[in-house]
C-alpha positions in Angstrom: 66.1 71.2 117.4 67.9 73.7 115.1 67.5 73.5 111.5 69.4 75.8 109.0 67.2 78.3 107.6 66.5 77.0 104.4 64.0 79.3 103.4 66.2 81.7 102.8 67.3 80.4 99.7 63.7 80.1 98.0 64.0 82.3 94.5 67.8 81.8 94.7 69.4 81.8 91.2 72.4 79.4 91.7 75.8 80.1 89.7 77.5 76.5 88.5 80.1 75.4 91.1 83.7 76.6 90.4 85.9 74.2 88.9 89.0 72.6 91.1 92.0 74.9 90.8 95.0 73.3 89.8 97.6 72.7 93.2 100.6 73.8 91.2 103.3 75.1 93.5 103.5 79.0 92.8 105.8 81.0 93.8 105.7 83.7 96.7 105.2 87.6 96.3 108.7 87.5 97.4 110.4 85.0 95.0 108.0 86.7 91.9 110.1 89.4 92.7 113.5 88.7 92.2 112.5 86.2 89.7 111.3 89.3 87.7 114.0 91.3 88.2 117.0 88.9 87.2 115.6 89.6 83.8 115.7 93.1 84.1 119.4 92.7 85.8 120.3 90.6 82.6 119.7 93.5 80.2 121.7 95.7 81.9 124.7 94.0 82.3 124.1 93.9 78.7 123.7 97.1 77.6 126.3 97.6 79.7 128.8 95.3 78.3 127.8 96.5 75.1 128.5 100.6 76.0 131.7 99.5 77.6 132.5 97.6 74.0 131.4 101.0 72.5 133.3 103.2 74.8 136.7 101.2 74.3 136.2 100.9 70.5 135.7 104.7 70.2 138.6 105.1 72.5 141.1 102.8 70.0 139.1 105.0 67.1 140.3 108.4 68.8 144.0 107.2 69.3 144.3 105.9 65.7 143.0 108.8 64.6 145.4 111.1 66.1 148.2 108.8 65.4 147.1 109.1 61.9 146.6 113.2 62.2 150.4 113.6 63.8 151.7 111.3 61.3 150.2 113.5 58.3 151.4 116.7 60.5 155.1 115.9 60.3 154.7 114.9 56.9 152.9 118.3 55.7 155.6 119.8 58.3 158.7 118.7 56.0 157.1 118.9 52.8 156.5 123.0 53.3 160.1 123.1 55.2 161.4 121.6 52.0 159.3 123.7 49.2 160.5 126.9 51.8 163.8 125.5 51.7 164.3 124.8 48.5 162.6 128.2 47.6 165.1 129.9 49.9 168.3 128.0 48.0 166.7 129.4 44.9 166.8 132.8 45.7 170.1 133.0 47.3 171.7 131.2 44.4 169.7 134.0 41.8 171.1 136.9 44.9 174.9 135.9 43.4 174.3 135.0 40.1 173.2 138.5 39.6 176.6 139.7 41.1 178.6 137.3 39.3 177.2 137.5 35.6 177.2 140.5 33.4 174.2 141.2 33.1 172.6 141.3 36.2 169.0 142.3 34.9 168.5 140.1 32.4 169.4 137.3 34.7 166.9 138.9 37.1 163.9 138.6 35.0 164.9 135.0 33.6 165.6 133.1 36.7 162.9 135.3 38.6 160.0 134.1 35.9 161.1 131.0 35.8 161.1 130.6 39.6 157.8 131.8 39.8 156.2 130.0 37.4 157.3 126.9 39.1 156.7 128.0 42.7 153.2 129.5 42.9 153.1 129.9 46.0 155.0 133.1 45.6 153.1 135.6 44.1 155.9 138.4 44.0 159.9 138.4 43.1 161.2 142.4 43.5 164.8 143.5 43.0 165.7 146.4 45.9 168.9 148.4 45.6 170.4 149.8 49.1 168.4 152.7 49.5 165.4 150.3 49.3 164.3 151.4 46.2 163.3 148.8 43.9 164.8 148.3 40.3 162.9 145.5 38.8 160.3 143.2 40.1 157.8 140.2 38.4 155.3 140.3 38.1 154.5 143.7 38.8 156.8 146.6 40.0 154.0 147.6 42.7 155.4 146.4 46.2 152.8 144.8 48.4 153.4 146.9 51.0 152.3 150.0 49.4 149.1 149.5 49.5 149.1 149.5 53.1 151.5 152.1 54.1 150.8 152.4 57.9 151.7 148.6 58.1 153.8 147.5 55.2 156.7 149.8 55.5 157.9 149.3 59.1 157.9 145.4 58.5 159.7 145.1 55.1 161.9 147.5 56.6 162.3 146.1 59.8 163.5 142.4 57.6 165.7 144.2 55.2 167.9 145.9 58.6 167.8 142.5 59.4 168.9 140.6 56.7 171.6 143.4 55.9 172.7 143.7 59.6 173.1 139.7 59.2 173.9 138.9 55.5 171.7 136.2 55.2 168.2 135.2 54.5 165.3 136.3 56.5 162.0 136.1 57.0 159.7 139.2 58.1 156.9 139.0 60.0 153.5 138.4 58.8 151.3 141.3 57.9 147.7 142.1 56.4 147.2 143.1 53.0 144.8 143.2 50.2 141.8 142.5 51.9 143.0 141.3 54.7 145.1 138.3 52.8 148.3 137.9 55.2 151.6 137.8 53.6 155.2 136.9 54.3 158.5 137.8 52.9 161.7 136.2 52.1 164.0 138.8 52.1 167.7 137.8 50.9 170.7 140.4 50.7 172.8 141.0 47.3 176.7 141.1 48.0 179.0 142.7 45.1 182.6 142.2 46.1 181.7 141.3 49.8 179.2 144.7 49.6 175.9 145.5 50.4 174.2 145.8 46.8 171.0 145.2 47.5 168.4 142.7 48.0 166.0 140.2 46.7 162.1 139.8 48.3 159.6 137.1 47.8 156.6 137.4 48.9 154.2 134.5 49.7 150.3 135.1 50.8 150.0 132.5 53.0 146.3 131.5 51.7 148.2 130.5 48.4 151.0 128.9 50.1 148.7 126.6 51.5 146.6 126.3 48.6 150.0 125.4 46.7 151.8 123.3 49.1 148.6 121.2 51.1 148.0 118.6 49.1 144.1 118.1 48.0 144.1 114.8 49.8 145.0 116.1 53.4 142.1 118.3 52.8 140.2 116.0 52.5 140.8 114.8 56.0 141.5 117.9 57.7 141.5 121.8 58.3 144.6 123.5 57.9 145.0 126.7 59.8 147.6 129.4 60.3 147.9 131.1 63.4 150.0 132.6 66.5 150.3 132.4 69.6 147.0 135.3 70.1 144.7 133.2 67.9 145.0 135.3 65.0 144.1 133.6 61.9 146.3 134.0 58.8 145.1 131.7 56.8 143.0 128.2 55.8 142.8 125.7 53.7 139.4 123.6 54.4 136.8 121.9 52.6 134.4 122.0 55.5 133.8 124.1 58.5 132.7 121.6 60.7 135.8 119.9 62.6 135.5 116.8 65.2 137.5 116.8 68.5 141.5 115.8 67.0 143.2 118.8 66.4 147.3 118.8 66.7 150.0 122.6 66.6 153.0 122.5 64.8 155.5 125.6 64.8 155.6 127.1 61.3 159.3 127.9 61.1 160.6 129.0 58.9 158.9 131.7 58.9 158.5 131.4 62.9 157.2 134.8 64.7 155.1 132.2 66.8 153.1 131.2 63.8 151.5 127.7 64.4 150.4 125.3 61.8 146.8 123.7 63.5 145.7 120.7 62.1 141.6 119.7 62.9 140.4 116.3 61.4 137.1 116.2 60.4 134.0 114.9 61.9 134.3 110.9 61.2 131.6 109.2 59.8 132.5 106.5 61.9 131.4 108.4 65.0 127.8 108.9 63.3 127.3 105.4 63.5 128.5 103.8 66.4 126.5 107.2 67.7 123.3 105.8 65.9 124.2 102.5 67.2 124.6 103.5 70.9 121.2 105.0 70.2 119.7 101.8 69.3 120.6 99.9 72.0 120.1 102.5 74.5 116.7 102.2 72.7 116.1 98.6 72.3 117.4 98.1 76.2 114.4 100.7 77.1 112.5 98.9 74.8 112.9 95.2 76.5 112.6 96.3 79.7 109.9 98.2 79.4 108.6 94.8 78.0 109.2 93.5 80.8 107.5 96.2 83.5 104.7 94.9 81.1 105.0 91.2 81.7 105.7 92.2 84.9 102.5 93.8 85.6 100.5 90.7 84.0 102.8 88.5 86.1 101.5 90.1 89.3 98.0 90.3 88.0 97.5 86.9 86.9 99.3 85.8 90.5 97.0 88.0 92.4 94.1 86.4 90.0 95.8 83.2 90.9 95.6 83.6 94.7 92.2 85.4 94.8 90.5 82.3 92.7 92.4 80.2 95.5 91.4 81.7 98.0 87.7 82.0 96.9 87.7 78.2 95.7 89.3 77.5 99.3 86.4 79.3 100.8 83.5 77.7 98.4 85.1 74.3 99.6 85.1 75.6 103.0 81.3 76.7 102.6 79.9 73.5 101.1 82.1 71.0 103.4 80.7 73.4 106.7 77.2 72.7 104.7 74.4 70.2 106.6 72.6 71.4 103.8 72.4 69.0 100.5 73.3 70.6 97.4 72.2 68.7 93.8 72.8 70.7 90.4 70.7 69.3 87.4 70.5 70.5 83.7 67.9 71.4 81.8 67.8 66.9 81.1 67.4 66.2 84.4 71.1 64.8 84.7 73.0 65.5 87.8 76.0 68.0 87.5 76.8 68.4 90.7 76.4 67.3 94.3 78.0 68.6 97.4 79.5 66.1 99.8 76.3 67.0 102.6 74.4 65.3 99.6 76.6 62.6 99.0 76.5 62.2 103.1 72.5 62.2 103.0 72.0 59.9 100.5 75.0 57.6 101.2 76.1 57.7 97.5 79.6 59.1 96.2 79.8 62.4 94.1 80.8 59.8 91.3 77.9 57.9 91.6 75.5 60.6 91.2 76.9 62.9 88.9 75.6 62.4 85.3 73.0 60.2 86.4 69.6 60.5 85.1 66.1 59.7 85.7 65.0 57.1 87.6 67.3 58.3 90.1 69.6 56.2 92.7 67.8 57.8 96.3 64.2 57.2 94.5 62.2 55.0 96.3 61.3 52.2 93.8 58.0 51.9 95.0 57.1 55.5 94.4 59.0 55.7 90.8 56.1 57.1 89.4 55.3 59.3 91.9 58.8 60.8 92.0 59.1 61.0 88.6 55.9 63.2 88.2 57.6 65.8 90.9 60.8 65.6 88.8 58.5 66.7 85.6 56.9 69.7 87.7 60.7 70.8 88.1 61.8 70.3 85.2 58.8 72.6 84.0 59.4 75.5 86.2 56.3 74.4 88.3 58.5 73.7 91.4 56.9 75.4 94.2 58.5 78.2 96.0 58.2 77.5 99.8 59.7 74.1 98.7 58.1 70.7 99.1 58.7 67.1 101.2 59.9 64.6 99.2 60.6 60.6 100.5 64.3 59.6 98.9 66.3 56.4 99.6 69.3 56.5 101.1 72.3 53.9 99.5 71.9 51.1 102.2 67.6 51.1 101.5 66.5 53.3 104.7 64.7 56.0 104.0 64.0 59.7 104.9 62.5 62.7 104.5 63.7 65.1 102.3 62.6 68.6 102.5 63.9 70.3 98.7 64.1 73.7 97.7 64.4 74.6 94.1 66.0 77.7 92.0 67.4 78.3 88.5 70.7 77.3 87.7 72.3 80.6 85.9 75.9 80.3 84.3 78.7 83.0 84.0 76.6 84.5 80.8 72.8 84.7 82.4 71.6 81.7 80.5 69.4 79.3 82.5 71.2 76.3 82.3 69.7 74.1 84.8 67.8 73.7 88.5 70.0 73.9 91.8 68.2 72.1 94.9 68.8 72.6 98.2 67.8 69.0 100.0 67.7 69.0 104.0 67.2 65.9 105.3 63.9 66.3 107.7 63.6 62.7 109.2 65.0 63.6 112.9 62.8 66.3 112.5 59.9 65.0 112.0 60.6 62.2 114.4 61.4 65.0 116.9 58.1 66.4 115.9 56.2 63.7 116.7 58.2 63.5 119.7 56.9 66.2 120.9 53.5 65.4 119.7 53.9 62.5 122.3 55.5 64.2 125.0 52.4 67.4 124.9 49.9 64.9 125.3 52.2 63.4 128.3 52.2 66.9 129.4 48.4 67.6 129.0 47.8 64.2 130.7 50.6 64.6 133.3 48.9 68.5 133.9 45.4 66.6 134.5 46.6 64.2 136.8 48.5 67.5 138.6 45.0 68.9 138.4 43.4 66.1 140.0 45.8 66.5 142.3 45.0 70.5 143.0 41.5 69.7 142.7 41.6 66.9 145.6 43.4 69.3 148.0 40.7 71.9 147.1 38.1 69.0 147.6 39.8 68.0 150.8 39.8 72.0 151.4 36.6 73.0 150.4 34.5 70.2 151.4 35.5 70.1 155.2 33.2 73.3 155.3 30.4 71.9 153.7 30.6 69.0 155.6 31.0 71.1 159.1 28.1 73.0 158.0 25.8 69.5 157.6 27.3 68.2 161.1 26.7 71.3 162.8 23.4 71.4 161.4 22.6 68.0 162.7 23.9 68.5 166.0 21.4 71.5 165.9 18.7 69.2 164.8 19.5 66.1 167.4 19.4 69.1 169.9 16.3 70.2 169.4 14.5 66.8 169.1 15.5 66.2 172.3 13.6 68.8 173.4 9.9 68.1 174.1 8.3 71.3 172.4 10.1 70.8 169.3 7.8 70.9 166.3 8.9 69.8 162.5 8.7 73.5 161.6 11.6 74.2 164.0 13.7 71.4 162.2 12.6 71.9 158.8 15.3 74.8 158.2 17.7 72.9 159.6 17.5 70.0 157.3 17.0 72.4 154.7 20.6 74.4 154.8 21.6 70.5 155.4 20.4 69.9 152.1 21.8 73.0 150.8 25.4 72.1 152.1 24.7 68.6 151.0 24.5 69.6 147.6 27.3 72.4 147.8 29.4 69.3 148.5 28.2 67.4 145.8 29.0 70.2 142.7 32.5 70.6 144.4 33.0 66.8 144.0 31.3 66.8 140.4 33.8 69.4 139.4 36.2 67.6 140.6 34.8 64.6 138.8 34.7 67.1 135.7 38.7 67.9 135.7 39.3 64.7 136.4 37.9 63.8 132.7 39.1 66.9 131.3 35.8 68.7 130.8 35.7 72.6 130.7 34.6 74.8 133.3 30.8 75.3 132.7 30.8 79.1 132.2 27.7 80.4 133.1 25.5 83.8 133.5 25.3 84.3 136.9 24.9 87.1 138.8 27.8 88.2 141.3 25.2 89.8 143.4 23.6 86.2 144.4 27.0 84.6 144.3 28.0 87.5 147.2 25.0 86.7 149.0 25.2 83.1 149.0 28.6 83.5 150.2 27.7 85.8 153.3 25.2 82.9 154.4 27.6 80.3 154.4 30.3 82.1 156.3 27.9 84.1 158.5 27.7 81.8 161.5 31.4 81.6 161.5 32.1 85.2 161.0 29.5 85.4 164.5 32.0 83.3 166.3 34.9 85.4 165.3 32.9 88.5 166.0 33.9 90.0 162.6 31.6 92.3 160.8 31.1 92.2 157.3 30.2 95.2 155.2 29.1 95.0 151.7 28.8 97.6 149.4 27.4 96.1 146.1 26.1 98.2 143.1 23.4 96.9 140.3 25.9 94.1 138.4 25.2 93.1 135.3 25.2 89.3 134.9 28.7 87.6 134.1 29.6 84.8 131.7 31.3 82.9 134.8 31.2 79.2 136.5 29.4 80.6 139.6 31.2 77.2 141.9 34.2 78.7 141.4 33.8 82.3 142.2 31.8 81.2 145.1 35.4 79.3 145.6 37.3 82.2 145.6 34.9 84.6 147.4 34.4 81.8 150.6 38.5 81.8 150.4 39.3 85.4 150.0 36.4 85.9 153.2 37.8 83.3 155.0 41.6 84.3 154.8 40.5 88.2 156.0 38.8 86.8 158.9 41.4 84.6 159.8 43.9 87.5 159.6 41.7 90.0 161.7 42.0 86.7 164.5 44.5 89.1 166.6 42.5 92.6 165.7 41.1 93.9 168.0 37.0 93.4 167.9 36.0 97.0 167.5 38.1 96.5 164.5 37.2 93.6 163.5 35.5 94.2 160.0 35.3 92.8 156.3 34.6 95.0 153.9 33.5 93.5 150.3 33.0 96.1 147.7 32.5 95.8 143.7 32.9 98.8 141.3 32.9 98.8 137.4 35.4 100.2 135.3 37.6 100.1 132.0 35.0 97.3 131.0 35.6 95.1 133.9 34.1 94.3 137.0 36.7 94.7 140.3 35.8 92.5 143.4 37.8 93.8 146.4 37.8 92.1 150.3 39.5 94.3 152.9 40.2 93.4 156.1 41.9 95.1 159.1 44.1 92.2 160.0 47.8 91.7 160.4 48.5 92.1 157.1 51.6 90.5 154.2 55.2 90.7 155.6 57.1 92.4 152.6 59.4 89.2 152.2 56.1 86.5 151.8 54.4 89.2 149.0 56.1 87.7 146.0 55.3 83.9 147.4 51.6 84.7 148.1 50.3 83.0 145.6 52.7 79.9 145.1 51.5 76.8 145.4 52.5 74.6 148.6 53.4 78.0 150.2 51.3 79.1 153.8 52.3 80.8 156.8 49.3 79.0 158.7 50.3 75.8 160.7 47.4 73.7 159.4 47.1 75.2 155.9 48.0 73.3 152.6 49.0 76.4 150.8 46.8 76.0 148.1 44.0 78.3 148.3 45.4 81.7 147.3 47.2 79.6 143.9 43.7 77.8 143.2 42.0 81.3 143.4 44.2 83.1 140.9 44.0 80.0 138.8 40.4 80.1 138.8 40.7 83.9 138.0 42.9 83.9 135.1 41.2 81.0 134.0 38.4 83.6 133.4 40.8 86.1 131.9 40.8 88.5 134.8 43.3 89.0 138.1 44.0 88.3 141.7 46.2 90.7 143.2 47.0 92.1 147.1 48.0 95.1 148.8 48.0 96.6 152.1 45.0 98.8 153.3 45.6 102.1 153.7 42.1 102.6 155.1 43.1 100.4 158.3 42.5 101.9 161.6 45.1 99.1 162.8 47.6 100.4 160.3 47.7 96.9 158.8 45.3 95.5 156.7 45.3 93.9 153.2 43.0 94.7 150.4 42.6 91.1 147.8 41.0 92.5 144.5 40.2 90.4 141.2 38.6 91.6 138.0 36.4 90.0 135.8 35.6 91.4 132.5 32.7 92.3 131.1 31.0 90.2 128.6 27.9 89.4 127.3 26.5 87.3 129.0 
């Protein structure tokens, strides 16, 4: 019967059984997936709805901001037009009151100082006659253009052709001076009697007309800048350097010559924040979701902890539920913890009756209380023994069985020894299959006698009809010669003699018989194989006459044998007996049995060869079965007795052909006997 190999668990140390895991529906790898990323899709549509928001409120920002910059544009656009304009009226009005009143000069240097003092923005009034020569100017008499000769000159000179040629107002060109400050002039010609009498010149820097005419409060909000169409700068008004993104042209006309008024708002604080704010959610997005790869990465941990303690509490349920083996977990008390349901099914008791029971136990017997208890005290100290001990419990419905229990240290998840875990295996079909066995060996051993008996009466049936033929023919012999008158007891006294020789022969063979019969050794004996040869040759010597077979014997000094002499003489008379039988076809001059014994290797080796017909190839391997014979009256018997006998004296029996064989035929039956004291 197979038994599960409990002793492989001896100096086990037992971890505490894994607490049920909870059956709550989880959800797949698959489902964890998008279930973590609609999160993650949640934030960005937000920070996307929230840049949008951004994006559209910056937008609304920029166009109210250059609404705002072309609205102060125009205004800053008429409000020099009408300082220029009214500047222009001024001068034209003083160009013909100095024709009209008498004293031209004086009416020069009044209006001219007043008009200066009240337009700063022009930092020179000169008086020209017609050769271009200049007859009184404010503040100085210097004319700006002197002081650059190779570019003044051809300008101022270039307006005044032009204003004479046309007889009104014009404005030159603009021009470098005085450190590279850029001017302008207003030049307007003087008409005496409807003649050229010369002409008045203003001159404007155009860093102090914007100075004088840009209000502080639009420089507050943006650069002003003079320019043409090549880029050149003439001049700016500007609190700052830095500039943002609006920027608006305006013609400057008057004084035109492609020069271009560019307006440039300032970098808006505005813009710094919802910056710093686009930043911060860009920030705090990054921020969550890289919270969320986090939780993420728990998420999938804790599921794959999740499905790993599943699937190892799956397979610990798996394990003890395939177990035939009990399982019972006790503290350091003696109280039950834990039973597997192979327990539960040994004893008959549920899981719920057993755990936290205590001393005296459910499955103990209550006549053996005591007993039990004591073996529950050797556990309890550590004194439990290692290859395990038998134990008789109780099962729930009062039959009991026999418990074979196995007991280690119960360590928890920290190395503390917490308890005992017992493995219990329940023995009773065991031990009943034990003694089943006991019962059915001794069957065996009596059936094996009786089989015996039976191989014993065929040899006595086989063996004693020669004893017997011998004591017949012996007493035909003797009849025979009492019938004849000159016979003497001396002639008959032989006779009677081998009579009583074969009489006894028969009467070992049927106490041996007698002997197995009552299952009584073999009597193993010294003897000497030298005498048992010899007796041998006398017994089968008259037959071996009327077969005309020779026998040789070759026999060495033998040392004596431990050995029951009956049944070599057995195996020798058979051995003889089957050679001469064999050699029934061979022709006489052939007809010879050789015995021969050798020593070697601590054994003694009997061999019989005969020249006879020798062993077909396909009969070899059944030679020595029992019930097998190629000989019409044979019982098949002898050859299986003889090795029987042999082995039975821890030697062999074996055959094989004679290549000595003048025939070519032949078989050679050898058997060892070993060597022992005797």
């Amino acid at each position: 019967m197979d038994s599960p190999n409990v002793n492989s668990q001896k100096n086990v140390m037992y971890h505490l059984p894994m607490p049920p895991v909870a059956q709550a529906r989880t959800p797949s790898p698959h489902q964890l997936r998008w279930l973590l990323a609609l999160p993650k899709f949640g934030i960005i549509l937000l920070v996307t709805a929230l840049l949008s928001l951004l994006w559209l409120l910056h937008l609304n920002e920029v166009d109210e901001e250059r609404s705002g910059l072309i609205k102060d544009v125009l205004w800053l656009e008429q409000n020099l037009q009408f300082h220029l304009n009214g500047n222009e009226e001024q001068l034209q009005q003083l160009a013909v009151d100095m024709t009209l009143l008498p004293k031209p000069r004086h009416t020069f240097e009044l209006r001219a100082s007043h008009l200066l003092k009240n337009n700063p923005e022009i930092s020179q009034l000169l008086w020209f006659d017609t050769q271009r020569k200049v007859i009184n100017a404010l503040p100085s008499m210097t004319p700006p253009e002197h002081e650059i000769e190779a570019f003044g000159p051809p300008i101022t000179e270039k307006a005044f052709e032009m204003a004479r040629r046309l007889g009104k107002l014009v404005y030159s060109e603009p021009f470098f001076l005085e450190n590279n400050r850029a001017f302008i002039e207003v030049v307007v010609p003087i008409y005496h009697d409807q003649k050229f009498a010369g002409m008045l010149v203003a001159v404007y820097p155009l860093e102090a007309l914007l100075n004088n005419l840009v209000p502080w409060w639009f420089t507050e909000k943006y650069k002003v800048v003079i320019i043409d169409d090549n880029e050149v700068q003439y001049a700016a008004k500007t609190r700052i350097d830095d500039v943002g993104n609006q920027i608006y042209e305006i013609l400057f006309d008057p004084p035109g010559y492609g020069l271009k008024l560019r307006i440039s708002s300032y970098q808006n604080n505005t813009n710094q924040l919802q910056r710093l704010l686009t930043i911060a959610i860009i920030t705090l997005a990054a921020g969550v979701l890289w919270s969320l790869w986090i939780v993420r990465d728990l998420m999938k941990k804790r599921s794959r902890a999740e499905e790993a303690l599943r699937a190892e509490h799956a397979f610990r349920t798996a394990m003890e539920d395939s177990l035939t083996v009990g399982m019972r977990a006790r503290d350091l008390n003696g109280k039950v913890i834990y039973v597997n349901p192979a327990f539960c099914k040994i004893t008959g008791f549920s899981s719920e009756e057993l755990v936290g029971s205590t001393p005296p136990m459910p499955y103990w017997i209550p006549e053996q209380i005591d007993e039990t208890f004591a073996v529950h005290q050797s556990v309890m100290a550590g004194k439990a023994p290692l290859d395990g001990f038998e134990i008789t419990f109780m099962r729930k419905n009062g039959e009991r069985f026999h418990a074979l229990v196995y007991e280690a240290k119960l360590i928890d998840g920290k190395g503390r020894h917490t308890g005992w875990m017992a493995s219990v295996l329940d023995v009773t079909e065991r031990k009943h299959a034990e003694e089943l066995a006991r019962q059915q060996q001794e069957q065996l051993q009596f059936t094996s006698r009786l089989v015996t008996m039976g191989e014993m009466a065929s040899t006595l049936a086989h063996e004693l009809n020669q004893p017997l033929a011998a004591i017949a023919s012996y007493n035909s012999g003797c009849l025979n010669l009492l019938e004849r008158p000159d016979c003497t007891p001396q002639d008959i006294r032989p006779a009677l003699e081998k009579i009583g020789v074969q009489a006894q022969r028969a009467g070992r063979i049927i106490r041996r018989v007698h002997d197995f019969v009552r299952k009584s050794e073999p009597k193993r004996a010294p003897c000497q194989l030298t005498e048992v040869i010899d007796d041998c040759l006398g017994f089968i010597e008259s037959d071996a006459r009327k077969r005309h077979v020779r026998i040789d014997c070759d026999m060495p000094q033998l040392p004596p044998i431990p050995a029951d002499r009956l049944m070599l003489e057995q195996v020798l008379l058979n051995l003889i007996r089957n050679g001469m039988e064999a050699m029934a076809s061979t022709p006489e001059a052939h007809r010879r049995l050789h015995i021969q014994t050798s020593i070697a290797d601590a054994e003694l080796k009997i061999s019989v060869a005969d020249n006879g017909c020798g062993i077909a190839p396909e009969i070899r391997e059944k030679l020595f079965t029992a019930f097998f014979t190629t000989k019409p009256e044979g019982m098949g018997v002898g050859l299986s007795i003889c090795r029987s006998i042999i082995e039975f004296h821890r030697g062999r029996l074996w055959a094989e052909d004679n290549p000595d064989s003048p025939t070519g035929n032949g078989t050679i039956f050898s058997f060892t006997l070993p060597l022992e004291t005797a």
